[in-house]
C-alpha positions in Angstrom: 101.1 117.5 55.9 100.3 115.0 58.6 102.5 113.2 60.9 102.6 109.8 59.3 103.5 111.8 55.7 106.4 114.0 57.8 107.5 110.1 59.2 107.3 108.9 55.7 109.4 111.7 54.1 112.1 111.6 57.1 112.8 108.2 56.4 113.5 108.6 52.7 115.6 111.7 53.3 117.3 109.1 56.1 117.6 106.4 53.6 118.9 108.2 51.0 121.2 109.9 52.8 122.8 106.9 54.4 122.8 105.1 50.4 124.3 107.9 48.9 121.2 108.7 46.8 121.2 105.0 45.0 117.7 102.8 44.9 116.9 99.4 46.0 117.5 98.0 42.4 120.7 99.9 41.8 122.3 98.3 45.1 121.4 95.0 43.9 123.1 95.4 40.8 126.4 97.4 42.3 126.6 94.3 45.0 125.2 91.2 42.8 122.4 90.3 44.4 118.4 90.3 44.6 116.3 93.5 45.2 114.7 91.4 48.0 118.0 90.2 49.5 118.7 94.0 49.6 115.3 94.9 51.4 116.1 92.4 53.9 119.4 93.8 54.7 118.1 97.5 54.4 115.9 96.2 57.3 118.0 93.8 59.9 121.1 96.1 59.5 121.1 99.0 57.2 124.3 101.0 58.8 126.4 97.5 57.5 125.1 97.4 54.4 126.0 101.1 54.2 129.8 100.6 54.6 129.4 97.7 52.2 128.1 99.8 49.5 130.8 102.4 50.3 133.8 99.7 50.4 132.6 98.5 47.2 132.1 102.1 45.2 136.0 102.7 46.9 137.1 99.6 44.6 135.9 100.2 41.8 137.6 103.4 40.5 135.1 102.7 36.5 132.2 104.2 38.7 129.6 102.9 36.1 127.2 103.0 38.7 127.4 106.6 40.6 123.7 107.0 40.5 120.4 105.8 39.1 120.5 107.5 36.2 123.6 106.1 35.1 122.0 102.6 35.1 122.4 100.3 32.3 119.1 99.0 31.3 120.3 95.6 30.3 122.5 95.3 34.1 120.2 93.6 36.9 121.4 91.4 39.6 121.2 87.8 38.8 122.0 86.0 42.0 118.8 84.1 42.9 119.8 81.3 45.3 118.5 84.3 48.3 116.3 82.7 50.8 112.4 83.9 49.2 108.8 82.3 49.8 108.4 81.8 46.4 110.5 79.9 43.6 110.4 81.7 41.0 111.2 78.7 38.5 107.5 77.1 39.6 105.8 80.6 38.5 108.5 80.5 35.1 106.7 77.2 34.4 103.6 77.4 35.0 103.4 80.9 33.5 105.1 80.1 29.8 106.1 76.4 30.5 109.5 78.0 30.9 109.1 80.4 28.2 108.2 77.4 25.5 104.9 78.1 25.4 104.3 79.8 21.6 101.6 82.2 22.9 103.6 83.9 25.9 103.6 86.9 23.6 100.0 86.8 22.6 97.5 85.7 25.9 94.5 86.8 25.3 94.0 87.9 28.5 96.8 90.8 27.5 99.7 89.7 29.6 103.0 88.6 27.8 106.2 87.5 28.2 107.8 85.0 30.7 106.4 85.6 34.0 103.3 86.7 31.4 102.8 90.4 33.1 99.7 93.1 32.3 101.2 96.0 30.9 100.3 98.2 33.7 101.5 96.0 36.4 104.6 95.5 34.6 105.0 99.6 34.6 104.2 100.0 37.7 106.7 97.5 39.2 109.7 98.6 37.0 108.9 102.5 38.2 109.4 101.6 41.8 112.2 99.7 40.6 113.8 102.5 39.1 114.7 101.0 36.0 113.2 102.0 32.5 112.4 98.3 30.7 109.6 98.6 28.4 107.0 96.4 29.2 106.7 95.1 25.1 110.6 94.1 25.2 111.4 93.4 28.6 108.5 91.3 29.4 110.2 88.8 26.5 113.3 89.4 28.0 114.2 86.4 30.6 116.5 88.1 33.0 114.3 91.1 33.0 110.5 89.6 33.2 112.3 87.3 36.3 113.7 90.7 37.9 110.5 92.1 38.4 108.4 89.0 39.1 110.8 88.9 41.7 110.4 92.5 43.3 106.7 91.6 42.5 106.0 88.3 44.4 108.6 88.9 46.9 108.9 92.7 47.6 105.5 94.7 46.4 102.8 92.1 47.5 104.5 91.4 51.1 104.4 95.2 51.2 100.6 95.2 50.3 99.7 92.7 52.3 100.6 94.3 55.6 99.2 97.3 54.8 96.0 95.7 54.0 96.7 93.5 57.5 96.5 90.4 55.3 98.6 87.7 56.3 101.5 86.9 53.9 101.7 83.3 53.0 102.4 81.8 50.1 99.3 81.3 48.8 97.7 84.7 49.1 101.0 86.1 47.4 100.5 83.6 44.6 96.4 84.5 45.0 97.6 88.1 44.2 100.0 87.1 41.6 97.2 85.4 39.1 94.2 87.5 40.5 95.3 90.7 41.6 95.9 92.4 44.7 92.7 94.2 45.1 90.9 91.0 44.2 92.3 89.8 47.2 91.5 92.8 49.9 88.0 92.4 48.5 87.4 88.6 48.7 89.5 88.9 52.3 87.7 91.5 54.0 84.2 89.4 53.2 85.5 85.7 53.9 88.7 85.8 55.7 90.5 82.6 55.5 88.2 81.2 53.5 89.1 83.5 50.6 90.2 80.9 48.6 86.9 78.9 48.1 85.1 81.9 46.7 88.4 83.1 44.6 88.3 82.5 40.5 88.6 78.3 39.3 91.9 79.6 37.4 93.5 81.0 40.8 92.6 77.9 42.6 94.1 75.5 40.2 97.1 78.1 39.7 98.2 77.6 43.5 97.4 73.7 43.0 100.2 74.0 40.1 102.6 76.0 42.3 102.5 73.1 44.8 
């Protein structure tokens, strides 16, 4: 195992440790809020949020959330006034018009549901998540297709990005949204900031609609 793995291990024994075991999502839900507003605090001051999380677990003698396994499947945080690049009611609209559009559950493409997600995207975000929503269901589910567009747009692609050493704006994360994030290494490593003039008519238009 090499250094960087060993660094990478220490942390999550560190972080789980000073959480008492719980996940990112799991937080979000015990304290009401947004798996990014929960990042955010994890990295400005985590020992706070620590004593948080313990003050509130001392309140509340039900204990329905002691760990991640114990986690309702229909409980996610619903507090979306955070500060986040991106609004997730544009991406709502222009993805299923608001979930009015009649073929949300039938794209050809294969996505579905209200933020319309690919059914591998969809289980890869809810697996880091550490929730088990079913990708048929949940994606038709509001609360839940908006939980994980939001750890998508404003947790996972940030995350990508700076590994890649791609600048995060809001247009590459919405490039990333509608093309996909190794489209966007690719087209980024060959044109740089121009990425966007040689990237698909539908991503163009899609960051037009955003705005």
């Amino acid at each position: 195992m090499n250094w960087y793995k060993k660094q990478l291990n220490k942390e999550a024994e560190w972080k789980s440790n000073l959480f008492m075991g719980l996940s990112i999502p799991v937080i979000a839900i015990l304290m009401g809020t947004s798996v990014s507003n929960v990042n955010k605090q994890i990295e400005e001051n985590p020992q706070v949020l620590s004593q948080k999380i313990k003050q509130i677990q001392q309140n509340d003698n039900t204990n329905l959330i002691s760990n991640q396994e114990k986690t309702e499947p229909d409980q996610i945080a619903t507090d979306y006034n955070q500060p986040t690049n991106i609004n997730l009611d544009k991406i709502w609209m222009i993805e299923s018009s608001k979930g009015q559009d009649p073929n949300m559950n039938k794209n050809p493409s294969g996505a579905r549901g209200h933020f319309q997600f690919m059914k591998n995207t969809w289980n890869e975000m809810v697996g880091k998540m550490g929730v088990t929503w079913d990708w048929w269901n949940g994606s038709m589910d509001y609360e839940k297709s908006r939980q994980v567009a939001d750890y998508y747009l404003n947790t996972e692609i940030p995350r990508l990005l700076k590994s890649f050493n791609i600048p995060d704006n809001i247009e590459i994360r919405l490039g990333a949204y509608n093309w996909g994030i190794g489209n966007i290494k690719k087209v980024w490593e060959k044109h740089g900031e121009d990425w966007l003039k040689y990237s698909p008519t539908e991503t163009q238009e899609y960051i037009v609609k955003y705005k």
